[in-house]
C-alpha positions as a printed Julia matrix, in Angstrom:
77×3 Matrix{Float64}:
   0.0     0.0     0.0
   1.09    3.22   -0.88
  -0.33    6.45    0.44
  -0.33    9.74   -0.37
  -2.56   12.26    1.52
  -1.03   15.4     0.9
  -2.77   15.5    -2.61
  -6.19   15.5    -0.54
  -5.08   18.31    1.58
  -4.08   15.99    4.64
  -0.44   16.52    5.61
  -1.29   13.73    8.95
   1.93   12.44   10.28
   1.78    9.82   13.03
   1.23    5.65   13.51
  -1.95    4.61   11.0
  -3.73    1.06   11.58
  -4.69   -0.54    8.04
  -8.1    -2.0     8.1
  -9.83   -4.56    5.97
 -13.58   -4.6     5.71
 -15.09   -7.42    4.86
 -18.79   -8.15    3.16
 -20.12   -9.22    6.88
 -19.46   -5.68    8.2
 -16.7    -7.08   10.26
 -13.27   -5.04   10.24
  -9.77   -6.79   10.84
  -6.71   -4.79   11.95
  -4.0    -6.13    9.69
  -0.93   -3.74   11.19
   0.3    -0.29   11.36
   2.29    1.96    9.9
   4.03    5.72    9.69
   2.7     8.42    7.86
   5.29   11.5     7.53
   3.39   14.86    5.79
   0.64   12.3     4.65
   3.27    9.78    2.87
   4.2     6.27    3.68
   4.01    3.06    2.51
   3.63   -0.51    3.98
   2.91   -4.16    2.88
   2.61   -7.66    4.98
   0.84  -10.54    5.24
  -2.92  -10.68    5.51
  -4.64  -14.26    7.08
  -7.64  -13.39    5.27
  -9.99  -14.93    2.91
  -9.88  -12.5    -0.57
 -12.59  -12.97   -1.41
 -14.86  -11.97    1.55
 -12.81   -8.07    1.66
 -14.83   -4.94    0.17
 -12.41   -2.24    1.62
 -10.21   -1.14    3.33
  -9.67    2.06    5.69
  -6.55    3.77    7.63
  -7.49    5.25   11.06
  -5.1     7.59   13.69
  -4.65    6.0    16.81
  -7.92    8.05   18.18
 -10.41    6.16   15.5
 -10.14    9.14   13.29
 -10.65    7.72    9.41
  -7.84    9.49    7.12
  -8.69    7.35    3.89
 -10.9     4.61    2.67
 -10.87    2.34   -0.25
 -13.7    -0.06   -1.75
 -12.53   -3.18   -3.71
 -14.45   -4.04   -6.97
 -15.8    -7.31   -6.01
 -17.45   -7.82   -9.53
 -16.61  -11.07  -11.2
 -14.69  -10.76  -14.3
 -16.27  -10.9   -17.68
């Protein structure tokens, strides 16, 4: 993941949790990382099933939700 919130106006620096959403409404903390001036980046493992994720969301370490994502769970064509 890649992330780049200065383009939105967010220059956040600080820890970020990554969250994965799945189609259940259930939400699974996958790890953390550092944003510096609303960049950073971050990959690792995931012990999820694919195909039950719809999105995904970084929060602050107070809850507060600095950027969201929704997969295309579409079958392909």
């Amino acid at each position: 993941m890649t992330v780049n919130l200065a383009v939105a106006g967010t220059a956040y620096s600080g820890k970020v949790s990554c969250m994965l959403e799945r189609s259940d409404g259930t939400v699974v903390r996958v790890g953390t990382f550092a944003l510096h001036e609303g960049h950073g980046f971050w990959g690792g493992p995931a012990s999820v099933d694919p195909s039950t994720l719809v999105g995904v969301r970084l929060t602050s370490p107070d809850g507060t939700v600095l950027a969201t994502a929704h997969f295309d769970t579409a079958a392909p064509t």
